[in-house]
N, C-alpha and C positions, 0 to 999 in steps of 0.2 A: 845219248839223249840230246846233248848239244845240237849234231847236224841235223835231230828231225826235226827241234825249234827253229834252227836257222832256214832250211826248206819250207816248213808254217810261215816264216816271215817271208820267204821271199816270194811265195805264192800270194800271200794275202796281201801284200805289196801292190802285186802284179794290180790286182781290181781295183786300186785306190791312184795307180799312177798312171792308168789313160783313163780318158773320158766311157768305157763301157762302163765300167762299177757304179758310176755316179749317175749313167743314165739309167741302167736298172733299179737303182733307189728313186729315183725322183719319178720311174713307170710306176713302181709299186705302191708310192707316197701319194701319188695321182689317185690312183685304183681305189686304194683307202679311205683319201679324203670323198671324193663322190659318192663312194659306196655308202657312210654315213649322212653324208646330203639327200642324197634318196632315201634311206633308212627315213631320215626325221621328216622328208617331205610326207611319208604314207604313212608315219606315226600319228601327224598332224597332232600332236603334246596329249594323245591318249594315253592313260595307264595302257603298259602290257605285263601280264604274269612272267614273262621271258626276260632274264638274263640278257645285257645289253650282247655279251659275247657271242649266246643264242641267236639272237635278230641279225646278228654281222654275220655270223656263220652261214646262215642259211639263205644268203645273197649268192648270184654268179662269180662276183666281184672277190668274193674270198677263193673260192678255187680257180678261175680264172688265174689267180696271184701265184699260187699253189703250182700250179700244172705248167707256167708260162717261163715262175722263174726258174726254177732248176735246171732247164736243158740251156738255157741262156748264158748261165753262170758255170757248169761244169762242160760248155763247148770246147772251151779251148783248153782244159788240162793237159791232154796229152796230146789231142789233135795239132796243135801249133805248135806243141816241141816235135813232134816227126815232120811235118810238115817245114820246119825252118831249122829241121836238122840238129836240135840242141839235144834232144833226147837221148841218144848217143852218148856225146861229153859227158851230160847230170849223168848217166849211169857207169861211167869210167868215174867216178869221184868215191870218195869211199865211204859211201852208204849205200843201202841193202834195198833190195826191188821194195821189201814191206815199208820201210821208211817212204819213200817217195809216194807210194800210192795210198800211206795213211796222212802222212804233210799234207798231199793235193785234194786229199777228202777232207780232212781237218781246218784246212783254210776255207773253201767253198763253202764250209757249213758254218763255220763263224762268220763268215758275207752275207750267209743266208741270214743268218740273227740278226745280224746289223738291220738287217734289210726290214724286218718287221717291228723293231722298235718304236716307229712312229706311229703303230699300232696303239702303244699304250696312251701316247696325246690325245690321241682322238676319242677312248677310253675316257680319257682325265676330263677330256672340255663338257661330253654328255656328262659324267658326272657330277661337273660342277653348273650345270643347269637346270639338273634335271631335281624334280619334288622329292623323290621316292628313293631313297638311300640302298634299297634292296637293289636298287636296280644296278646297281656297281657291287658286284660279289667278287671280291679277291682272293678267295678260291677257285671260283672258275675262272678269272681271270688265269690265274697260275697252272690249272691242269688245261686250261685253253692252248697258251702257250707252249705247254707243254707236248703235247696234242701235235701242234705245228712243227715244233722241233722234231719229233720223233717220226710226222711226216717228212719230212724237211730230210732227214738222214737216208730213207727208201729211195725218194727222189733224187737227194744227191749222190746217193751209191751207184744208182743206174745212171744216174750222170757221168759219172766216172767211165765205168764200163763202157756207154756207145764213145765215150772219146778215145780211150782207149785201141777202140776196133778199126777208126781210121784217121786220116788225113785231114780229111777235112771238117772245119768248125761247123758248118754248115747241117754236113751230113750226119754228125755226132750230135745235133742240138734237133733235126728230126728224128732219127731213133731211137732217143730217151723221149720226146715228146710223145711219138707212137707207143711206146709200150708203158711209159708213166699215163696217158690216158686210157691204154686198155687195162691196166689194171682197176684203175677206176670206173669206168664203164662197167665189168665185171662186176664189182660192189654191187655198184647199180641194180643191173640187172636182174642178180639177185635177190635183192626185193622188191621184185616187179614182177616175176615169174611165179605161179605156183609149183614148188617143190615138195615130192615127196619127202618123208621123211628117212635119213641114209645119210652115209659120207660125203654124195657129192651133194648135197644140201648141207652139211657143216662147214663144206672146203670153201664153198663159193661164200657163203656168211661169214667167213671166216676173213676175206676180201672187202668186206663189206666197208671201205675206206668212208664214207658215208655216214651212215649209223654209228661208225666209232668215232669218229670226231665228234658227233651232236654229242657224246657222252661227256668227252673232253671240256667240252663248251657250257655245260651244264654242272659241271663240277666235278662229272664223274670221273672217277679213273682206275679203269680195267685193268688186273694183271696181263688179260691174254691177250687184248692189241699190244701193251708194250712189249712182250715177249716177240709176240708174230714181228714189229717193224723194225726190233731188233735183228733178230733172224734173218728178217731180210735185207738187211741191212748188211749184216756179215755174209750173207749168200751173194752178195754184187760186189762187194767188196775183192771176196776169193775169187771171182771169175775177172775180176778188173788183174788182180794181182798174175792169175796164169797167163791174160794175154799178155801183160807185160815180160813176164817171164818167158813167153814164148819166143824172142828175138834169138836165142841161145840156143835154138834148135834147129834155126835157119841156114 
């Protein structure tokens, strides 16, 4: 247990001692604050029956955050240790392929949290202006968040994995961008399409990244999204761990 804490710290270190970690908060922080400036600009101080978490949610501004930061954060896991040749040594140390690839997923995702925290200020100041006390639910506040995190684990597992695949940060931060947005598009499309009724109308709904967050946002919270992003969660995760394991076969 020791060296997978000490691997947690030294990853999550990593985002806190150059200037990327800080510039990825202060994008995200940027995105958020706007996002609510424009919220209250088309509010213009009307009552709305929506949950302040609802109104943020259903901006560009929140998935744009979503979609952008996770290939950004989990570029360099492995890409810049093969690439500057560390990767090697960390694995001559005597911890196990599972250790390193659940430390390097375990930090990113606590950066990812860190990163939405300032989430909740912006929360706190509408609420402290605004008439209508409903309009701050700290229920959905909590499955909102919740919501995010549980996205936040799919995105950063497939983070993992394209960095894993190569060398470069670059490259590993477009092929988790490509496939973290066509999973979403997917969603999408799904409820855009008339589908009969069959499995490949459950599989695609089932994707529906989309539709399960508004539930999130609203207060609701489904066992069967948290199952599904868990699942996939542990599906990118085992495919990050084989390619790492795959060096031993070389």
């Amino acid at each position: 247990m020791q060296p997978f804490l000490t691997l947690t710290r030294r990853e999550l270190a990593a985002y806190f001692l150059s200037m990327t970690g800080y510039i990825i908060i202060a994008a995200a922080v940027f995105l958020m604050g706007f996002s609510f400036v424009v919220l209250l600009e088309k509010l213009q101080m009307e009552p709305t029956p929506m949950p302040v978490t609802e109104v943020f949610y259903i901006t560009q501004f929140f998935w744009l955050i979503l979609l952008l930061a996770a290939p950004v954060i989990t570029m360099r896991l492995f890409a810049l240790e093969k690439f500057s040749g560390t990767l090697e040594t960390l694995m001559t140390t005597p911890v196990s392929d599972l250790q390193v690839v659940m430390a390097k997923f375990l930090a990113a995702l606590v950066f990812y949290a860190i990163m939405w925290l300032p989430l909740v200020a912006c929360l706190l100041v509408v609420r402290h202006y605004t008439s209508d006390p409903t309009a701050f639910d700290f229920g959905a506040v909590g499955s909102t968040f919740l919501g995010i995190l549980l996205l936040g684990c799919v995105f950063i597992s497939l983070g993992c994995f394209a960095s894993s695949l190569t060398r470069s940060q670059v490259t590993a931060a477009m092929i988790s961008l490509v496939f973290g947005a066509t999973l979403f598009f997917v969603g999408v499309l799904a409820n855009q399409l008339p589908l009969r009724p069959g499995w490949q109308a459950q599989a695609l709904d089932s994707l529906s990244f989309f539709e399960q967050m508004h539930d999130f946002a609203r207060g609701v919270v489904d066992t069967r999204p948290v199952v599904l992003y868990l699942s996939l969660t542990g599906f990118f995760l085992f495919l990050t761990l084989r390619v790492v394991e795959s060096r031993r076969w070389k």
